[in-house]
Each structure stands twice: as C-alpha cells, then as structure tokens.
N, C-alpha and C positions, 0 to 999 in steps of 0.2 A: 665729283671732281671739281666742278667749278667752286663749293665752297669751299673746298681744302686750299685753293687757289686765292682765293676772296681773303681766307685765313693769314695765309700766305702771307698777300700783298698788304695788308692790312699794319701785320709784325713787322715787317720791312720798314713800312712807314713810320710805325712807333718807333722804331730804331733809328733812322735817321732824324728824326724831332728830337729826339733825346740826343744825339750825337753832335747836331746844330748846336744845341743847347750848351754843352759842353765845351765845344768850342769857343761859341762866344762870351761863354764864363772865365775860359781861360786866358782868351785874348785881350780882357779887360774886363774884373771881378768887377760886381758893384763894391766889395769891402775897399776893393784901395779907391776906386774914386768917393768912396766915402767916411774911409776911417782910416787911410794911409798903409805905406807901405809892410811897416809892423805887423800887423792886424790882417791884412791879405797876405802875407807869408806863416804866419801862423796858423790861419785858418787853410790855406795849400797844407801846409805841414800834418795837421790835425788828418784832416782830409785823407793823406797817403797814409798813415799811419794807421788808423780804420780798415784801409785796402792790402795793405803788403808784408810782408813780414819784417821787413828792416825797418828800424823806426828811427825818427829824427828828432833830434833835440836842437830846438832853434832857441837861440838865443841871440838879441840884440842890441844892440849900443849906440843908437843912435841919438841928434841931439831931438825936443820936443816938436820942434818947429818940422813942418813937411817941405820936404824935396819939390820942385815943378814936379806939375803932373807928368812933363816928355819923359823926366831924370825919374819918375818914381816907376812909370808903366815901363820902361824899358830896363830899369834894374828889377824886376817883379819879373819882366819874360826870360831875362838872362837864368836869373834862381829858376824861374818853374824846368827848364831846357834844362840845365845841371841835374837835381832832382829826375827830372824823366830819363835821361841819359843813365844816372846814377842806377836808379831801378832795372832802366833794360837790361844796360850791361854786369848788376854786379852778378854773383854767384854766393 
C-alpha cells in the first residue's frame, strides 16, 4: 500500500512540474522575448494544431520592426485566450 501511494504521490508531482511548466511557458514563451510576436504566435499555433482537431492558419502582416515588449506580451496573451476560448467552446 504504501508504494502504490509513493507511486501515487510521485505522478501528482510530475504532473504539477509539468503544469508549472506550462504555464509559465504560456504566460511568457521564451520565443517572443526572443524572436517577436510572429514567431511566438506561430509557434502557439503549430503547437495546437499537433493537439486538436481544428487547425489554424495564421497569417501575418506586420511591419519588420518589433512592438514594446508590454504591446507584444499582452497582444501574445490576448491571441493565446481567443485560441483557448476558441477550442473550448467550438463544436
């Protein structure tokens, strides 16, 4: 009993390291603090795409030059919210 429990608590733990993980991936990718917002919405996209069955086609138009980092991370959380919204709710 105790090691089914050890087992147990063990997977929990993996589970939450990888959940952390996750989050703090999402709450700020190293791609856009390091290759802009294109490139961290592409790579989100890629990403869900891999995972679910509706697939996204991103396409972008922006100019070469990058956004402030506040303007790029917070239009980066805006898109991933839409996208997860999108997924939950569609059918």
């Amino acid at each position: 009993e105790m090691t089914q429990i050890n087992q147990q608590s063990r997977h929990l733990i993996e589970q939450t390291i990888q959940n952390v993980r996750t989050i703090t991936r999402d709450l700020l990718p190293a791609t856009l603090e390091h290759f802009g917002l294109v490139t961290a919405i592409q790579e989100t996209c890629e990403l869900l795409n891999n995972h679910n069955r509706l697939k996204i086609d991103f396409q972008a138009q922006l100019p070469e030059s990058r956004l402030s980092p506040h303007i790029e991370l917070a239009v980066y959380r805006i898109i991933r919210e839409l996208l997860n919204n999108t997924y939950k709710y569609a059918e």
